[in-house]
C-alpha positions in Angstrom: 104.7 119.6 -48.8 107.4 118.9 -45.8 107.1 121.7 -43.1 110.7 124.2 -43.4 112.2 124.1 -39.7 114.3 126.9 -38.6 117.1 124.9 -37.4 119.0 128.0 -36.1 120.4 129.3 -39.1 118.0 132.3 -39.3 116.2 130.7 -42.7 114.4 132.8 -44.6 111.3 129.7 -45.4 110.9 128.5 -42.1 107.5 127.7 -41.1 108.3 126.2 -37.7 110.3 126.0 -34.8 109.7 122.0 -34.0 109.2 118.9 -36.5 106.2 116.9 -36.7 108.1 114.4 -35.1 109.4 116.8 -32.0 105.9 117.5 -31.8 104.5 113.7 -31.9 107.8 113.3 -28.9 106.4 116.0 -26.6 102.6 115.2 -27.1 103.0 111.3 -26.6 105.3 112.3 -23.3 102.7 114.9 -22.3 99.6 112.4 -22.7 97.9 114.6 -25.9 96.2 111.5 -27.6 94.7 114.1 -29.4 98.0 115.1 -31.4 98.8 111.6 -32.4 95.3 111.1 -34.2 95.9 114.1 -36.4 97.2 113.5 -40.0 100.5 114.5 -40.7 99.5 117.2 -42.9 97.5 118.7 -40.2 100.1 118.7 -37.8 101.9 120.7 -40.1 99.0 123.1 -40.2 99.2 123.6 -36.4 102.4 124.0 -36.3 102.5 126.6 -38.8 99.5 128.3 -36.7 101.6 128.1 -33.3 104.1 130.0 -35.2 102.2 132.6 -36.3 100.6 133.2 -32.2 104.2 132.8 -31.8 105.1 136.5 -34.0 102.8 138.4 -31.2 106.4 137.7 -28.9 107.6 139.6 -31.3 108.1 143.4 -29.3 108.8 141.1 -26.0 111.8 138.8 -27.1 115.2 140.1 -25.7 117.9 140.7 -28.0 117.5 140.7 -31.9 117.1 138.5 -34.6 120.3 137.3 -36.4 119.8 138.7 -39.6 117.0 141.3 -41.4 115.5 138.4 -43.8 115.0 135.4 -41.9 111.4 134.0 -41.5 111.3 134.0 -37.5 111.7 135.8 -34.6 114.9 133.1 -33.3 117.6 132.7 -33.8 118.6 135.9 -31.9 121.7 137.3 -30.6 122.1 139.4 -27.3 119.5 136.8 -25.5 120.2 136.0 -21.7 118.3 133.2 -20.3 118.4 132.9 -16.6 121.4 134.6 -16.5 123.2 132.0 -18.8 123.7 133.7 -22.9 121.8 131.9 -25.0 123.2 130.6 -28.4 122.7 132.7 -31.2 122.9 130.0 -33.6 120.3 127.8 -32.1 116.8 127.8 -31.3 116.2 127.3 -27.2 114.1 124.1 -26.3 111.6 126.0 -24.6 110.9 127.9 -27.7 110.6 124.8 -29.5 108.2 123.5 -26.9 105.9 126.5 -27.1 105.7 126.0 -30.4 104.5 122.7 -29.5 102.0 123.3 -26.9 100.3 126.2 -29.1 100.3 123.3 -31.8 98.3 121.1 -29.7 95.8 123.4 -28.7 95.3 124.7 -32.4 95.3 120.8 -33.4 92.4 120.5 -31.1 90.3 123.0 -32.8 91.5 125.7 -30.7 91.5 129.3 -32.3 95.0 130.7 -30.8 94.1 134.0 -32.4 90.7 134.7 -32.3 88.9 138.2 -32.3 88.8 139.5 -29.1 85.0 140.3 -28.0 85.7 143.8 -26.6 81.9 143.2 -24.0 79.9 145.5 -25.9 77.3 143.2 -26.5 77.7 141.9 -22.8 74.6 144.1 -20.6 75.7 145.0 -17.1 72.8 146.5 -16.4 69.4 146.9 -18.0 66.8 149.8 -16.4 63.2 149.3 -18.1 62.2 152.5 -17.4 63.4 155.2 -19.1 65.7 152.9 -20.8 68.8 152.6 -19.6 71.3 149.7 -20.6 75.1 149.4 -19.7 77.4 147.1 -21.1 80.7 145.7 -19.5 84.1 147.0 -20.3 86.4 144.0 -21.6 89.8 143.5 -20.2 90.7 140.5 -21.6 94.6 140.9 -23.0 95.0 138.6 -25.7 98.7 138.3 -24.3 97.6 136.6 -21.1 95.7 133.7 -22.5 98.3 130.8 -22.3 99.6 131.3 -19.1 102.2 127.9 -19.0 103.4 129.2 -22.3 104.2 132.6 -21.0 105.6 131.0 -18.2 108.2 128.7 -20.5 108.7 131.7 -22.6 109.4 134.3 -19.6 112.9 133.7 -19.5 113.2 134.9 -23.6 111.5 138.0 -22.4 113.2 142.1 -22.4 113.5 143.3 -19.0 110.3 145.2 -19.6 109.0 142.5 -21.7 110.1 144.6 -24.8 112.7 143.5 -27.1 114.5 146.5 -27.0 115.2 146.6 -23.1 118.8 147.4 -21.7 119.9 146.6 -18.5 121.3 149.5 -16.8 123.8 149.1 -13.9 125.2 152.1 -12.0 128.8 152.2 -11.3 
């Protein structure tokens, strides 16, 4: 079965934002050998997985989707990019690209949404006698794991990095 791309149309079936063959473009350009060795049915699989990291944008992405029933989070309207409006009938090439990136990580093997070990099992401290163990305190943010993505991605983000951030200009 053929992966459904969201092609801007807010489509209520897509699966992804990029094609296998954006993906194989980027990943040959990019030098991920990796990618290319994949079967095209697991490229689909990644790409579907990137989308679904993807959704945890969803409280950060300024503006609003186009319509209540499509799949993903773009097309949106309202969306400023670098001070420039962004199409709301298109799907921004950095989006795409994310998409891609996440995909070759997850085609590697890589678990983009893994369960986050909250360090209770981690001992800070250990005191033989009378027994006294402490455990670290996790502050991993599962937000802040791909750094170059957020980076490509920063520009889609709400003022606040919530979707439903206004700019507010005094007169």
């Amino acid at each position: 079965m053929s992966i459904i791309i969201e092609t801007g149309e807010g489509l209520a079936d897509a699966e992804s934002y990029a094609s296998v063959a954006s993906a194989d473009a980027r990943c040959a350009s990019l030098g991920l050998t990796a990618w290319a060795a994949l079967a095209e049915a697991d490229k689909e699989i990644a790409l579907r997985k990137a989308v679904i990291f993807m959704a945890t944008y969803r409280v950060r992405w300024a503006g609003r989707r186009m319509n209540q029933q499509q799949a993903l989070d773009w097309p949106r309207y309202g969306v400023k990019a670098d001070g420039f409006p962004v199409p709301s009938d298109a799907v921004p090439v950095d989006v795409v690209n994310a998409c891609i990136d996440l995909a070759a990580r997850a085609g590697r093997g890589e678990d983009l949404l893994p369960d986050l070990d909250t360090g209770s099992n981690v001992i800070k401290k250990d005191k033989t006698g009378p027994l006294e163990t402490e455990y670290f305190q996790n502050t991993t943010d599962a937000r802040e794991r791909f750094v170059a993505v957020d980076s490509l991605l920063a520009p889609y983000f709400g003022l606040s990095g919530g979707g439903n951030s206004i700019k507010l200009v005094r007169g």
